[in-house]
C-alpha positions as CSV (number, residue, x, y, z in Angstrom):
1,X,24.7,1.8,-17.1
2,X,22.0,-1.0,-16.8
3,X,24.8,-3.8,-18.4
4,X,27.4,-2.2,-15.7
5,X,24.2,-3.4,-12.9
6,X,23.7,-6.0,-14.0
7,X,27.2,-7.5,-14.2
8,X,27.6,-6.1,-10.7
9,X,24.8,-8.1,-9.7
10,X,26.6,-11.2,-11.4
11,X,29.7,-10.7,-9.5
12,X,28.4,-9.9,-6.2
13,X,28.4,-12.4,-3.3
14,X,25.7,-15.1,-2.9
15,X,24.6,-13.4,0.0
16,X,24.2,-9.5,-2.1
17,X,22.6,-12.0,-4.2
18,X,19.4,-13.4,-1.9
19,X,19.6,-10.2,-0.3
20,X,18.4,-8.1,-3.7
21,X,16.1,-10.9,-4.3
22,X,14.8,-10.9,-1.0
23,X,14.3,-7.4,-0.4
24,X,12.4,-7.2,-4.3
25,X,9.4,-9.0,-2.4
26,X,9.6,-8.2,0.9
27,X,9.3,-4.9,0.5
28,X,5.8,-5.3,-0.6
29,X,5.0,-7.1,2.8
30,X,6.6,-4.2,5.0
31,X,4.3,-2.0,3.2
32,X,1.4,-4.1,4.0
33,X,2.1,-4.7,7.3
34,X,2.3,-0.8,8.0
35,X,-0.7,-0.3,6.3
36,X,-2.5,-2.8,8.8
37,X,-0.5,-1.0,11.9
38,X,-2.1,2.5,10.9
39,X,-5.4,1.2,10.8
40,X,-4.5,-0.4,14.0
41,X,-3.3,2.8,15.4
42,X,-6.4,4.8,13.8
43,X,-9.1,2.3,15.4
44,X,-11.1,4.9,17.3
45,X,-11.0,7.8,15.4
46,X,-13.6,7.3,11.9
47,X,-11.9,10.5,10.6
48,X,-8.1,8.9,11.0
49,X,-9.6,5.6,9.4
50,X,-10.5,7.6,6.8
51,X,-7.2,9.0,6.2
52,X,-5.6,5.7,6.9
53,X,-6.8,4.4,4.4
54,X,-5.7,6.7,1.3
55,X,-2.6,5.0,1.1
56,X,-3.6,1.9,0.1
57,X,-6.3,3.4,-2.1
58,X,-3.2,5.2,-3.7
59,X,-1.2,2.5,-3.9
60,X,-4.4,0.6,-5.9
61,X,-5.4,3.7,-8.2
62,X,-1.5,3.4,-8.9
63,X,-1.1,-0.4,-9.6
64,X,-4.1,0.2,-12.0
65,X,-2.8,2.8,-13.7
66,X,0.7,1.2,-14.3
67,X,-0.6,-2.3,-15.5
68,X,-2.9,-0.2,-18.4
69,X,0.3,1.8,-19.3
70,X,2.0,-1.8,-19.2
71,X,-0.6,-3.3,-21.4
72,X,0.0,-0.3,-24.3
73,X,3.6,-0.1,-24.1
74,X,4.4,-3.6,-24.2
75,X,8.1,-3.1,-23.8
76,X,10.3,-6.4,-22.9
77,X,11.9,-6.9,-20.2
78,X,15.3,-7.2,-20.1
79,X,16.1,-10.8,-19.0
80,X,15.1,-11.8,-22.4
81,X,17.9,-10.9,-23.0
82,X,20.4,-11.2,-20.5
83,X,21.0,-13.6,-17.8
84,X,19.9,-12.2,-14.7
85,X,19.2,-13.0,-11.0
86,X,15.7,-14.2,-11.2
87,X,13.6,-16.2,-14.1
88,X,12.0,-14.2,-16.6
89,X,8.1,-14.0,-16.1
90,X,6.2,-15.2,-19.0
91,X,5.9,-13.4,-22.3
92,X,3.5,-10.7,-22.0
93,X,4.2,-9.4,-18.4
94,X,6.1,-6.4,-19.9
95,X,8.4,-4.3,-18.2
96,X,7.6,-0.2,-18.2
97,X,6.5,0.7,-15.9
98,X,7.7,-1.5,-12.5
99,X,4.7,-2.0,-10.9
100,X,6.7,-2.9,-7.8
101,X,8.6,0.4,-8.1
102,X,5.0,1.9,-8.6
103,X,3.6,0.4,-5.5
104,X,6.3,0.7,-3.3
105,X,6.7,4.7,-4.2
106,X,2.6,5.5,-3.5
107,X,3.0,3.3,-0.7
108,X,5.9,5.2,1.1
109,X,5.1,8.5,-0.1
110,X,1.3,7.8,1.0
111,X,2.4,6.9,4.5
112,X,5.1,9.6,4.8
113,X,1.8,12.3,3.9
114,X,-0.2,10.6,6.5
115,X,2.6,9.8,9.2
116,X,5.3,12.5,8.5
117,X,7.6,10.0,11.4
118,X,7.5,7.1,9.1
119,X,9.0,9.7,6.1
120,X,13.0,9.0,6.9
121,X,12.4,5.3,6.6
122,X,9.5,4.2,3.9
123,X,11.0,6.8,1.5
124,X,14.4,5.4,0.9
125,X,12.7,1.8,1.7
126,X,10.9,2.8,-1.6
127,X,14.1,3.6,-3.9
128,X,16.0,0.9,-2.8
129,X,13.3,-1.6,-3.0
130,X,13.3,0.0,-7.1
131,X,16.8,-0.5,-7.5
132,X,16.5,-4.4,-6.3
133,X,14.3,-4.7,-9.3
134,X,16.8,-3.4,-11.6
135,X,19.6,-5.5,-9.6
136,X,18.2,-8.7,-10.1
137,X,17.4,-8.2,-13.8
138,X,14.0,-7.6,-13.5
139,X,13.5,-4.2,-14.6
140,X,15.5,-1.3,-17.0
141,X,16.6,1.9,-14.8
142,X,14.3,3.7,-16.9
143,X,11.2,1.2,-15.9
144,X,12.2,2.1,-12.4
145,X,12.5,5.2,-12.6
146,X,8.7,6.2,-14.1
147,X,7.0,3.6,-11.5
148,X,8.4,6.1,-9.0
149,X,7.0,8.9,-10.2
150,X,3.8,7.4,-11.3
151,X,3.4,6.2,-7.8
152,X,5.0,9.3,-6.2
153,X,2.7,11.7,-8.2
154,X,-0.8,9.4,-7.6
155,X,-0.4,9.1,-3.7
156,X,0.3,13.0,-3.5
157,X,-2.7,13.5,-5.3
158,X,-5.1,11.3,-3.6
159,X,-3.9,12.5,-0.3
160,X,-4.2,16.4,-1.6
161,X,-8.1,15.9,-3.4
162,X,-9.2,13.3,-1.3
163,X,-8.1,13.5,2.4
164,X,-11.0,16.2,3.1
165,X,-14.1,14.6,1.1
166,X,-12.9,11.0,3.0
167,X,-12.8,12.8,6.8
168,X,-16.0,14.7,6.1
169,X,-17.8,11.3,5.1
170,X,-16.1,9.7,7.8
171,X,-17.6,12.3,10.7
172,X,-21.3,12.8,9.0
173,X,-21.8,9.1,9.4
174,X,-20.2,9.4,12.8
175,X,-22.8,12.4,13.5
176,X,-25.9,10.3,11.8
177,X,-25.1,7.0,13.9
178,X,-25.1,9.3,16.8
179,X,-28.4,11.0,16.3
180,X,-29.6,7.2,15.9
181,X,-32.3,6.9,18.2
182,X,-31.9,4.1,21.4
183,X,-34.3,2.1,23.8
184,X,-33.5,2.9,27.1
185,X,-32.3,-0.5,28.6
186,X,-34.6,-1.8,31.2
187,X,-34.2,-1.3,34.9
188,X,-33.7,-4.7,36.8
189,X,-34.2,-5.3,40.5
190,X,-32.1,-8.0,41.7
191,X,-34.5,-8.8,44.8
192,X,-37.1,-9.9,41.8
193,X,-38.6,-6.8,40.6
194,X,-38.2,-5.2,37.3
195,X,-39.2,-2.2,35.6
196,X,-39.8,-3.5,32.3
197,X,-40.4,-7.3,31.2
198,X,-37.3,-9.6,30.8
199,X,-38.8,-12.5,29.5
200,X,-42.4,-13.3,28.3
201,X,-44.9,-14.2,30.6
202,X,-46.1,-17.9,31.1
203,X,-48.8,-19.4,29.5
């Protein structure tokens, strides 16, 4: 099946081409950028920060744990063998699993657990962004395949254990910053009296 891609890939228009290669990258920056815009939309609530933020803790706990299992599998990829869309990376950036399949699938299904709207669009986003990688040569189906459910399983667990110990952190130090105790500002007369002093007296 991978050969049958991969000659598709060789076959297909110059535009299908960039396109694959394209969409391989920028898929990363889509998820960034809707990272950013939940924070964004989460600015005034500390307890939707909070949970803003789990997906691109997910998406980091995931990364990590797909570059170890990267590092103790070692498999090649498989433009060593083959020619393919892109260059090879160097020797010793192995192949299982795809850390941009990985990313991408924490990524979307983080958001989609977060923001249930954004489900229908970041999910498929995430499979075809995985395919790309085995389109362009970059990746076996197999690669692809485990960095979607290594990313897939890590986001739904950081969103299931962590979602209530992050929004009850989130409104203590809300609570604690409100107990914070204030100086009561002074009270100015504009006609040239004050209540308090505004600035030192003269010497």
């Amino acid at each position: 099946m991978y050969d049958d891609i991969v000659e598709l890939a060789e076959e297909s228009p110059s535009w299908l081409q960039a396109a694959g290669i394209l969409f391989t990258e920028a898929g990363l920056l889509v998820f960034a950028g809707l990272f950013a815009w939940m924070l964004w939309r989460a600015r005034t609530s500390p307890a939707r920060i909070a949970v803003a933020l789990l997906p691109p803790a997910a998406t980091a706990i995931a990364y990590l744990i797909s570059e170890g299992l990267k590092s103790v599998i070692q498999e090649d990829r498989p433009c060593r063998n083959l020619v393919t869309l892109v260059d090879c990376p160097p020797i010793g950036d192995w192949s299982f699993p795809s850390n941009h399949s990985t990313i991408g699938a924490a990524a979307a299904v983080g958001l989609a657990l977060a923001w249930r709207r954004l489900a229908p669009w970041v999910l498929p986003g995430a499979v075809l962004m995985g395919f790309s990688r085995v389109f362009v040569g970059a990746h076996y189906p197999h690669d692809v395949l485990a960095g979607l459910v290594l990313g897939s399983v890590t986001a739904w667990l950081v969103y299931r254990y962590l979602t209530g110990p992050a929004t009850g952190i989130a409104r203590r130090l809300t609570a604690h910053a409100g107990d914070a105790p204030t100086q009561p500002m002074p009270k100015v007369d504009l006609r040239g009296g004050s209540k308090g002093p505004l600035l030192p007296p003269r010497r």
